[in-house]
N, C-alpha and C positions, 0 to 999 in steps of 0.2 A: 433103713433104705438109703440107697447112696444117690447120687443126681443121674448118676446112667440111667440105672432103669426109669427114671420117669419121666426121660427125656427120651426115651426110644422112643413111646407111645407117640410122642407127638412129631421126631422126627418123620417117622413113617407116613403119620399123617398128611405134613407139609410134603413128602414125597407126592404124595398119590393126589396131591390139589397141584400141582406144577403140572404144567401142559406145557409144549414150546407154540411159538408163535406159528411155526410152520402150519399146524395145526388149524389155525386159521382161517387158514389161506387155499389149505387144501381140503379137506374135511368139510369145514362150513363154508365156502367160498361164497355163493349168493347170501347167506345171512350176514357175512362181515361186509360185504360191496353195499346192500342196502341198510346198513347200518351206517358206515359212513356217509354214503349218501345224505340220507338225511339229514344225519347231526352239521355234514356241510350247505345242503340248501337250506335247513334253518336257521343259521347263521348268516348264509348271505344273503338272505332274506328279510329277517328282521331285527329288532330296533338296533343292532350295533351299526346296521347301515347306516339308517336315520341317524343316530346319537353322534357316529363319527364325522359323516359328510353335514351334517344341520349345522354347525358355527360358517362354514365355508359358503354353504347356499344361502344362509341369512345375508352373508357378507358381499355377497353376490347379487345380491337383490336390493342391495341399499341402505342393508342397517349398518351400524358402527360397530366396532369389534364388544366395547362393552355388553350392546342390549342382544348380540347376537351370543354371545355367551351366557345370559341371563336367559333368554329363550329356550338354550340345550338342556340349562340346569331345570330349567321349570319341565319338560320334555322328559326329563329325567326322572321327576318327585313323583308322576302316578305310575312310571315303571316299576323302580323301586316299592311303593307301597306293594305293588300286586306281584311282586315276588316274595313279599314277606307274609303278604296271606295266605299264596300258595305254599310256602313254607308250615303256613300253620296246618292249613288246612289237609296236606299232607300226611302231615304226622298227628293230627286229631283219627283223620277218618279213611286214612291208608289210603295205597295208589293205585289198585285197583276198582273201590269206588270214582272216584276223579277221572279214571282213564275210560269209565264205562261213562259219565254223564255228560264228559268231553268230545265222546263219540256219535251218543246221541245228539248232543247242537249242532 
């Protein structure tokens, strides 16, 4: 067997998964607007707002640049942990459970 043939199979393949972006935009057009949507008000939404503006607001309010930096990073430690759960707990018990008992709260 020489490397063409066994590279047809999968060239074709990689064909037939290519989509253009146009595709998108026309085709699915409400599932890509409420797609981004989301993924952008839940960023401008949460903690990266907090995380970014909180050194300035502490700073603002009267701490010193140090304990106001100490505050973010403390701000920071139960985010982090609770993404490394959801990391776990993701890949123990898949994202369709989690999406189903996320829904119920």
């Amino acid at each position: 067997m020489d490397g063409e043939t066994l590279t047809k199979p999968f060239a074709i393949k990689l064909l037939e998964l290519t989509r253009p972006y146009q595709e998108m935009f026309t085709r699915y057009r409400k599932r890509t607007i409420v797609g981004i949507t989301v993924q952008m008000f839940a960023q401008l939404n949460g903690i990266n707002i907090i995380s970014f503006y909180l050194p300035s607001t502490l700073a603002a309010a009267g701490f010193d640049n140090e304990k106001s930096l100490l505050y973010t990073a403390a701000n920071a430690l139960p985010y982090t942990a609770a993404t490394v759960v959801t990391w776990y707990l993701a890949d123990r018990w898949g994202r369709k459970p989690l999406l189903i008992l996320g829904g119920e709260s």
